[in-house]
C-alpha positions in Angstrom: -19.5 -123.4 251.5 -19.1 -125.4 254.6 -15.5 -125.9 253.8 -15.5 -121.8 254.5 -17.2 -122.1 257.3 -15.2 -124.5 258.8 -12.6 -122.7 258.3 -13.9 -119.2 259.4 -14.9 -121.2 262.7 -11.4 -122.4 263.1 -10.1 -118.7 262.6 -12.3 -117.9 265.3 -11.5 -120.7 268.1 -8.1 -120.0 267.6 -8.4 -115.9 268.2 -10.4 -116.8 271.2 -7.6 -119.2 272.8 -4.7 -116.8 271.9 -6.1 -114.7 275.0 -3.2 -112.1 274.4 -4.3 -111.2 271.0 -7.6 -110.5 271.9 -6.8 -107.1 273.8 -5.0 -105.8 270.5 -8.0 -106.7 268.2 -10.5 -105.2 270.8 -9.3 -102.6 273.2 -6.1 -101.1 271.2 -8.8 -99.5 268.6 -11.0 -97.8 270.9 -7.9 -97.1 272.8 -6.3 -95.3 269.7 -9.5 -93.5 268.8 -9.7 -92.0 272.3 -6.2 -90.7 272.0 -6.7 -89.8 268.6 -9.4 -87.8 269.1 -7.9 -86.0 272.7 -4.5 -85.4 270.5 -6.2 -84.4 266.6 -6.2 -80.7 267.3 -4.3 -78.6 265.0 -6.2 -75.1 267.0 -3.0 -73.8 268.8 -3.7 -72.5 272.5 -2.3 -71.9 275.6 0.8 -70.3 274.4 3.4 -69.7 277.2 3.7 -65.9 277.2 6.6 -64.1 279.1 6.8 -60.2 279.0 9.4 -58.0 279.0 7.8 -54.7 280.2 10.1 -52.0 280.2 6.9 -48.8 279.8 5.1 -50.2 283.4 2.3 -48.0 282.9 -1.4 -48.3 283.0 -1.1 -48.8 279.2 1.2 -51.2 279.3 -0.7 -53.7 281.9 -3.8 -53.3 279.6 -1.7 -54.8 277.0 -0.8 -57.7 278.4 -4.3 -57.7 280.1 -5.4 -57.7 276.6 -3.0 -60.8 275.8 -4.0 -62.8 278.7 -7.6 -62.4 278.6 -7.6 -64.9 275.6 -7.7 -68.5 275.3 -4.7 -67.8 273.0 -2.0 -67.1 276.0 -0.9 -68.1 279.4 1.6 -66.3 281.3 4.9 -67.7 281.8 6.2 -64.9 283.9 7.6 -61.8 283.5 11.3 -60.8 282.2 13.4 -57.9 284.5 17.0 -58.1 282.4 17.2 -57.9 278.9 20.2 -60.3 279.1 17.2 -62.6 280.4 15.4 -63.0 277.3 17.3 -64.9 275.4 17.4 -67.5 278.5 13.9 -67.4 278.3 13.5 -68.6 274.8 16.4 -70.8 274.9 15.7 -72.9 277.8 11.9 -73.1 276.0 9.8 -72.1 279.3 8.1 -69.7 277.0 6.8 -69.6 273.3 6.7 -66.0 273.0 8.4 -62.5 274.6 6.5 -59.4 274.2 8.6 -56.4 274.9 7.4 -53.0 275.3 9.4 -50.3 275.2 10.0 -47.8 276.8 7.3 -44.0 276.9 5.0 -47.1 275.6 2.2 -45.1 276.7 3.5 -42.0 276.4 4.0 -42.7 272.5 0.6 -43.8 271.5 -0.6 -40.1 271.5 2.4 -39.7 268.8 2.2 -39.3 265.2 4.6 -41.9 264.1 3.7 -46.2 265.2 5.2 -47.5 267.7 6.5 -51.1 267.1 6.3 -53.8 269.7 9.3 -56.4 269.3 7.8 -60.1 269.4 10.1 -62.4 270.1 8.3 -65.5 269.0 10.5 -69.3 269.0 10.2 -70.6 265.5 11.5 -73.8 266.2 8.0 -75.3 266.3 6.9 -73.6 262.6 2.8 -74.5 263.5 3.4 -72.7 267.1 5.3 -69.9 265.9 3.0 -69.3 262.9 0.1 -69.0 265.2 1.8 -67.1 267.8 2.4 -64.0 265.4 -1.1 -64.6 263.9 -2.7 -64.0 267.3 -0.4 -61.6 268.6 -0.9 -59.0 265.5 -5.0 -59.5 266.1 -5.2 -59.0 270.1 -2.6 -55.5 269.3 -5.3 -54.8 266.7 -8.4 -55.2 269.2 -6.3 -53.2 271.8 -5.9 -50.1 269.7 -9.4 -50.2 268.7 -10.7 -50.4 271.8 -8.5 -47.1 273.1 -9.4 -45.5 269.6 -12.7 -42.7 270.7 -13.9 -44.2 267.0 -13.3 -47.9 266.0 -14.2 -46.7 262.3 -11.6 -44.2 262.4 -8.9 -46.2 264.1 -5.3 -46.1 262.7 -3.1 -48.5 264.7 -0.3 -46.4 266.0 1.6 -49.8 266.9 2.5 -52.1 265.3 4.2 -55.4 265.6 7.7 -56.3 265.0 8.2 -59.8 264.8 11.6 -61.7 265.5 11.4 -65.4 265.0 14.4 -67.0 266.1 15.4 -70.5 266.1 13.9 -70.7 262.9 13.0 -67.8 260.9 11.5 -68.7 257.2 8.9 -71.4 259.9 10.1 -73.9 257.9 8.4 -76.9 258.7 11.5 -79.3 257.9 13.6 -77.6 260.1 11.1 -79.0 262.6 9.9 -82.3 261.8 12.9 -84.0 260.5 15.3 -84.0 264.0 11.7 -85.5 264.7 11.7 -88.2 262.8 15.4 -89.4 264.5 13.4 -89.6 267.3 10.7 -91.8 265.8 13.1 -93.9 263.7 15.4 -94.3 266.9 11.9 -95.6 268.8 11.2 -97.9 265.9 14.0 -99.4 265.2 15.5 -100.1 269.1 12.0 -101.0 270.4 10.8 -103.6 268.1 14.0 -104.9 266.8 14.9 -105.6 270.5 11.5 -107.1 271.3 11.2 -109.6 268.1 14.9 -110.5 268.4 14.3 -112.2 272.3 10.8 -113.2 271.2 12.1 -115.2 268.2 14.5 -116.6 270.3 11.7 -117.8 272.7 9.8 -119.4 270.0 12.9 -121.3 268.5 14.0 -122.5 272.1 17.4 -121.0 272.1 16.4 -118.1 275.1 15.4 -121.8 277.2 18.9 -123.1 276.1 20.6 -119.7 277.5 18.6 -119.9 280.8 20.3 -123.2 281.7 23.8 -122.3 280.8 26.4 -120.1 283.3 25.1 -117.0 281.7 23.4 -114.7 284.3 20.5 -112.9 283.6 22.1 -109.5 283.5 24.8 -110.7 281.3 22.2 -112.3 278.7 20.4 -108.7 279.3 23.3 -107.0 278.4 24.2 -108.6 275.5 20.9 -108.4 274.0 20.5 -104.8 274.3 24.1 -103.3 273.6 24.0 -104.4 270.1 20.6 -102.5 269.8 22.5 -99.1 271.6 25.2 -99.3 268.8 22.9 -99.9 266.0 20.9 -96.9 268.0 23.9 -94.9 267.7 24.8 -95.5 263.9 21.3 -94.7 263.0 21.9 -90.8 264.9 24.9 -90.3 263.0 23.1 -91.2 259.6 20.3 -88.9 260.5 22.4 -85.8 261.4 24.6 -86.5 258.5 21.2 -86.9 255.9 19.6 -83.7 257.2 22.6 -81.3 257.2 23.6 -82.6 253.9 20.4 -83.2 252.4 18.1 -81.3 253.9 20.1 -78.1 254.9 18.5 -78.6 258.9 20.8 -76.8 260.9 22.8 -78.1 263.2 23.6 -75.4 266.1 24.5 -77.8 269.0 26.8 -80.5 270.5 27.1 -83.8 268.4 28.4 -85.3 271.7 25.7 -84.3 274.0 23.2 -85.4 270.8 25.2 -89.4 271.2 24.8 -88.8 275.4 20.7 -87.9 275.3 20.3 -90.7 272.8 21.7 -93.2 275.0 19.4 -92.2 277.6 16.6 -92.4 275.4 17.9 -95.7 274.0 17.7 -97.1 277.6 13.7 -96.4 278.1 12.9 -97.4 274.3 15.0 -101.0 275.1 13.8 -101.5 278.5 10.3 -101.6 276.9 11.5 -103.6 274.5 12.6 -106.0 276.8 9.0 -105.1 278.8 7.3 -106.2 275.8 9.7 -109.8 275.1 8.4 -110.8 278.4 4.9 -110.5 277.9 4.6 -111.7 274.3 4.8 -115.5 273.3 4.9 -114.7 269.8 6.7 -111.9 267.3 3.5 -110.6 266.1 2.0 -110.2 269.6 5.3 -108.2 270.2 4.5 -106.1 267.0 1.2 -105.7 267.5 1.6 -104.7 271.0 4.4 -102.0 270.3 3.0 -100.4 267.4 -0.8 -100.2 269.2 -0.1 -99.8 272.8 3.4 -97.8 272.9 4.6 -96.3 269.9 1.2 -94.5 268.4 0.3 -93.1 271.9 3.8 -91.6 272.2 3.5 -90.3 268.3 -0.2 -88.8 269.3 0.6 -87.1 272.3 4.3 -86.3 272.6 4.0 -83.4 270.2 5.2 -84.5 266.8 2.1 -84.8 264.7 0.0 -82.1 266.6 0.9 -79.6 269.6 0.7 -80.2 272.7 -0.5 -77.0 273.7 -3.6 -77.6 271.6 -4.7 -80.9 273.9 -7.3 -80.6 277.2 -5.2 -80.0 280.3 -5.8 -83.4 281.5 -4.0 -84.5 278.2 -0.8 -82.5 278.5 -0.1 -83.9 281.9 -0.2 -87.3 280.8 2.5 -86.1 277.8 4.9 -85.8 280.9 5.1 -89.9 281.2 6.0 -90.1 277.8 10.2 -89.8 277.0 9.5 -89.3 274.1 8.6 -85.6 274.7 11.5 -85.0 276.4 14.0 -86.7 273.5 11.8 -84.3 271.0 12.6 -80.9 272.8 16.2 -82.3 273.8 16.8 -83.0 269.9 14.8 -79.8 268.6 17.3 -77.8 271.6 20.4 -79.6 269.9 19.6 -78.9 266.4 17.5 -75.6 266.0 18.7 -73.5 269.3 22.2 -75.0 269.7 21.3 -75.7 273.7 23.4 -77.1 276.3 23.6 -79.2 278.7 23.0 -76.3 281.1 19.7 -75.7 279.0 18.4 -79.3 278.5 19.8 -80.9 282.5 16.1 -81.0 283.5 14.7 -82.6 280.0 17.6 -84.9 280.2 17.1 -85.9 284.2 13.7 -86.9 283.4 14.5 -89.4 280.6 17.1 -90.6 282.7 14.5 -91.6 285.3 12.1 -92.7 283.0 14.8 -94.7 281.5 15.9 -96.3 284.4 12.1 -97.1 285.8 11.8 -98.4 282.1 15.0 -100.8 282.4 13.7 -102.0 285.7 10.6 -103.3 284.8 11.8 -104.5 281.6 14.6 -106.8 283.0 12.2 -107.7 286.1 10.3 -109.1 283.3 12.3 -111.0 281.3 13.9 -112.6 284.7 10.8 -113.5 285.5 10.4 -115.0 282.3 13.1 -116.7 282.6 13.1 -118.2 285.8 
């Protein structure tokens, strides 16, 4: 028995002089339960509405009165051009078009329904799902509150949903050009990290310091290595999920390899951020899987929607790239969007990837030096 405790004691003193560790075993749990608990909210809300009102009259503006009054929709502006809708959806500014048609009001005095085109973007199957659940019951409350007798209301409208992006919802189509994003964040981000850190517990980084080598050189070759591997791991993801999966593929392949090296550059230069704060390879682990990678899986939008998190939430989601690499790949594969669609998602991983570069190889020079 006091062997065991001897040895439990020994566990202990050594926990408490790796002063690094002791953050992971401490604060990354609370920290993960807090973000856990912001981010675990399957309850869809705040769905971007844009309206496409071609009736404008008094009927019309209590409809979307009716829409907005709920904690179901925001507005996202409204549409004058038909040609205009199909921008909308595409460029992803809203997550659902309501058009009314024309003698809107006029018709609901008719004897035949009058159906109400809902434009809803399918790409996100848990989004679109609840965006044509909610939309059917706020048309249903509207007629029955214009109806003289609730009991004896017949809904004269009715709703005529067109899901595009995506139209069976089906949740593959969604989550797998996800998981290229996740694997691509594994893979370059703790492969990169554990390769420099090994080489800093063997000695061999110390040896590279002292020869001609400049730091930016050493940097370099680290990290393009990781960018090709990066690369062969998008091709074997595209080719899996056409072949194997039947995801569509609607976009540019080239403009796919372009927004991953962009993306490659913020998940590397935390790699290197990460080298250069680590002594060992399983503080590197420990510190990407519990400080970086499950925040960015929590609140970038792959495990639950973003427009289901507090406010305060959704605006840290913009310092994450990894919400921008999801709607960039979603755009590629589902909507077949351009560059001319995906500039702004793309400008802001470029920035974050550069900021993320930065302090990376300011770390490891420091390191270094």
């Amino acid at each position: 028995m006091n062997t065991i405790i001897s040895v439990i004691r020994k566990e202990f003193l050594q926990l408490r002089r790796d002063r690094k560790m002791l953050p992971i075993v401490i604060i990354a749990p609370v920290l993960q339960l807090v973000l856990l608990g912001y981010a675990a909210n399957l309850d869809v809300r705040d769905l971007r509405l844009a309206v496409y009102d071609s009736d404008r009259s008094a009927a019309s503006r209590a409809l979307i009165s009716e829409f907005l009054s709920t904690d179901y929709f925001i507005p996202a502006g409204e549409i004058l051009l038909n040609r205009d809708v199909e921008a909308e959806m595409l460029s992803g500014r809203a997550d659902i078009v309501l058009v009314i048609p024309a003698s809107f009001e006029e018709n609901l005095t008719g004897v035949q329904p009058v159906q109400i085109p809902m434009i809803i973007d399918g790409s996100n199957s848990s989004v679109g799902t609840a965006a044509l659940n909610y939309s059917s019951m706020v048309i249903q409350r509207f007629l029955a509150r214009r109806a003289p007798d609730p009991q004896n209301a017949r809904a004269p409208v009715s709703v005529e949903p067109r899901i595009w992006f995506n139209p069976e919802l089906d949740t593959g189509n969604y989550m797998i050009p996800g998981i290229l994003a996740l694997l691509l964040m594994v893979i370059t981000m703790m492969l990169s990290s554990l390769a420099i850190v090994k080489e800093k517990e063997l000695g061999t980084l110390e040896q590279l310091n002292v020869t001609p080598i400049k730091p930016w050189q050493l940097i370099v070759g680290k990290l393009i290595p990781f960018v090709l591997i990066g690369l062969v791991d998008v091709l074997l993801v595209v080719l899996v999920a056409r072949g194997l999966f039947a995801v569509p593929f609607r976009g540019s392949l080239l403009l796919l390899f372009g927004m991953s090296i962009i993306f490659l550059a913020t998940t590397l230069g935390l790699g290197l951020f990460i080298s250069s704060v680590s002594q060992t390879q399983q503080q590197a682990m420990m510190t990407s899987v519990f400080f970086l990678m499950l925040p960015m899986i929590f609140l970038s939008g792959f495990a639950f929607p973003i427009e289901s998190m507090p406010r305060f939430v959704q605006w840290v989601t913009y310092l994450l790239p990894l919400r921008y690499y999801f709607v960039i790949i979603r755009g590629i594969f589902l909507k077949g969007a351009g560059l001319a669609v995906l500039w702004d998602e793309g400008l802001a991983l470029l920035v974050s990837g550069v900021i993320f570069v930065v302090i990376g190889a300011l770390g490891f020079r420091k390191r270094a030096t």
